[in-house]
Phi, psi and omega in degrees: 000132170322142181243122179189148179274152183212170205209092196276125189301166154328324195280280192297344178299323212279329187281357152290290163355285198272002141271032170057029154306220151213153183281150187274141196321308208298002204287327188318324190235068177301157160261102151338129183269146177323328181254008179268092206349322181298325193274303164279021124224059148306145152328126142172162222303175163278160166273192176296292205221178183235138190265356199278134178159194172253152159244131175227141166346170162238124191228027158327319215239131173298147200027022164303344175272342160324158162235021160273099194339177145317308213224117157189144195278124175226172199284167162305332172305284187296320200290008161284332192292284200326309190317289186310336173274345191268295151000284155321289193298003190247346173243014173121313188285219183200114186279066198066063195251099149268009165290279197317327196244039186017074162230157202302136182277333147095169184252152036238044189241353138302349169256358183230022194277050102127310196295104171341160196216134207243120148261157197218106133258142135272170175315307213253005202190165150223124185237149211223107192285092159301140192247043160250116208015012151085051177296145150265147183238045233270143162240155195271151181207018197249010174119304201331172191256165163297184193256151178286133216314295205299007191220335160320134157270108169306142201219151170283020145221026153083212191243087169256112142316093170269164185206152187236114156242099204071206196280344173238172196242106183271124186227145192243134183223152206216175154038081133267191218236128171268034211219158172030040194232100140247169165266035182164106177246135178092010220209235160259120184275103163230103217263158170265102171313157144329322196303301154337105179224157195216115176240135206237112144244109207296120163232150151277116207204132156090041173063035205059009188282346201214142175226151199224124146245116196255129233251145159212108202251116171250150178190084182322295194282004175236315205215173178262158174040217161236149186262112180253137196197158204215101192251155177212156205221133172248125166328082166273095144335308179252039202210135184230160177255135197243175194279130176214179213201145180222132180246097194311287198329313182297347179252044163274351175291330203288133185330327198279336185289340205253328191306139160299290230289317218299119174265115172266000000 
């Protein structure tokens, strides 16, 4: 199944109707979609700032684009991953780079791939382009609620909810994908559970040139407690985002394509 989120329209409800189906509960309170002119121009406060423009990392600090503590306790599961990938690497090799074989590197390590990232806000949405396979990303800004686990597609980079508190845009992210997902490639095999929720707060910061997000991420089924990080992002002006495309065959020179560990 496609991992997109879906949504049933006015349109198909009504044409389920009228073949004498039944309408499904959620239909009585559909959500207006992000882009629909009735949705974007609704009443509402102005925010603090506009996220719009490209951004790229700051990739100043050796390893500043990881999201792994120093220090952390993890479940038994992953921590077969980890063992095994500290294994691979002690011998040369390469332990599951399901990046390298195009699948979504997903967030929040898609917000940190070395490659700039193009935001679009509107009232009711951010929409956020990478220009590491060209992930898409939407944070929701129109009120809506998350969607219900029992009716949700899971996706890597999940269901993200925004709130504007004060001066910063508090974004809450839910219903990831439990399969081909880490918190780290090339790096401590840590894989990102179904579990996995991530709340980022957005500050515009240093005369709108920089933005400092700060990360806190749980995943009952991979680690103890929570992981907190602090990412900053610099403003490129002159830097546009382009169409890229990834071909598993063009990666057939990389060690990994190749590995017994390669999960397909």
């Amino acid at each position: 199944m496609p991992h997109t989120i879906r949504t049933l329209g006015a349109a198909w409800v009504a044409a389920a109707l009228a073949a004498g189906g039944v309408a499904p509960p959620m239909a009585a309170a559909a959500q207006l979609g992000a882009l629909a002119p009735e949705n974007l121009a609704r009443p509402r406060p102005a925010p603090p700032f506009d996220l719009t423009g490209t951004w790229q990392h700051d990739i100043g600090q050796p390893g500043s684009w990881r999201f792994i503590p120093e220090a952390f306790t993890l479940t038994p599961e992953a921590q077969a991953h980890y063992d095994a990938g500290e294994a691979a690497r002690a011998e040369g090799n390469v332990y599951r780079d399901d990046i390298g074989q195009c699948w979504p590197a997903g967030l929040p390590l898609i917000m940190t791939r070395v490659w700039p990232i193009a935001m679009i806000q509107l009232p009711t949405a951010v929409y956020m382009i990478s220009h590491f396979m060209n992930s898409l990303r939407i944070i929701y800004l129109d009120g809506r609620e998350h969607t219900d686990p029992d009716l949700v597609v899971p996706s890597f980079n999940g269901e993200s909810i925004g709130r504007w508190e004060g001066d910063t845009l508090v974004v809450d992210t839910r219903h990831f994908v439990g399969h081909h997902h880490w918190m780290d490639q090339g790096g401590a095999s840590i894989p990102a559970s179904d579990a996995l929720r991530i709340v980022e707060r957005v500050r515009l910061i240093d005369d709108g040139t920089r933005l400092e997000i700060e990360y806190t991420m749980t995943d009952p089924k991979s680690w103890e407690g929570d992981w907190v990080m602090t990412k900053w992002f610099d403003r490129q002006d002159e830097t546009d985002i382009t169409e890229v495309e990834c071909w598993p065959d063009l990666n057939d020179y990389m060690p990994s394509t190749r590995s017994e560990s390669q999960v397909r």
